[in-house]
N, C-alpha and C positions, 0 to 999 in steps of 0.2 A: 820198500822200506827195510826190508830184512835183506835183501840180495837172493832173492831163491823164494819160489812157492810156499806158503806156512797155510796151514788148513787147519781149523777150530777142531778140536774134539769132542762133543757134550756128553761129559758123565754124569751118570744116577750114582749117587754116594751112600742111597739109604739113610741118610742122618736128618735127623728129628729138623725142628728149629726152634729159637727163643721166643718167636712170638706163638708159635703152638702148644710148646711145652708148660708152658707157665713159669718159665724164668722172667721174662719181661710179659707175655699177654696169653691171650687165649683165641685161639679160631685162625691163628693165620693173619697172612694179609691179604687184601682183596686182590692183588693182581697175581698170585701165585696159585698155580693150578698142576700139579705133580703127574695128572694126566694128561696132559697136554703136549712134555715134552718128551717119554722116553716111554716103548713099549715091554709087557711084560716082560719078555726075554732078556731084557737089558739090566733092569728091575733085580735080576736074582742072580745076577752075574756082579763079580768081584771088579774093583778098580781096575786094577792090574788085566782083568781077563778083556775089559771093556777096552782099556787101551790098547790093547795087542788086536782084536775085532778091527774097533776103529778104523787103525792105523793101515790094517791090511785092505780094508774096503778103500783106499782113497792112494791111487796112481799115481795123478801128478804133481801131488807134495811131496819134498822131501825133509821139511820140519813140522812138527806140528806143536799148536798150543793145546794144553788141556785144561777146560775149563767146568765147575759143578755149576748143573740148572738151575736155577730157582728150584727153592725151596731143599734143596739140597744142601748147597750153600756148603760150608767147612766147616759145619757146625759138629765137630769132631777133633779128637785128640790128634796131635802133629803125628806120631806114632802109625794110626791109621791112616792120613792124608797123602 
């Protein structure tokens, strides 16, 4: 599709969400589980630091998408994104 290997990225972004915060709800939603997809280490590591990890764990790509987990989501200022 792309002409070349592309390999997902999954970053932890630390950012809240609408439906935990109480902008829109409270509790979450039921299929989001923040433990599920990224380990401590990841966790306290920066965007930027996380992409540059990533990118260097994974060989036979030469583009990569970078995409936030559940619950992470972009629920953050452009600025920080």
């Amino acid at each position: 599709r792309y002409g070349e290997k592309v390999h997902k990225l999954t970053l932890h972004g630390g950012f809240s969400c609408p439906n935990r915060d109480g902008t829109i709800g409270r509790g979450g939603c039921t299929f989001c589980n923040v433990a599920s997809f990224a380990d401590e280490e990841v966790q306290i590591k920066s965007i930027h630091e996380q992409l540059k990890d990533r990118a260097g764990e994974i060989h036979r790509a030469k583009r990569y998408l970078a995409y936030f987990q559940a619950y992470t989501s972009t629920y953050a200022e452009v600025q920080v994104l």
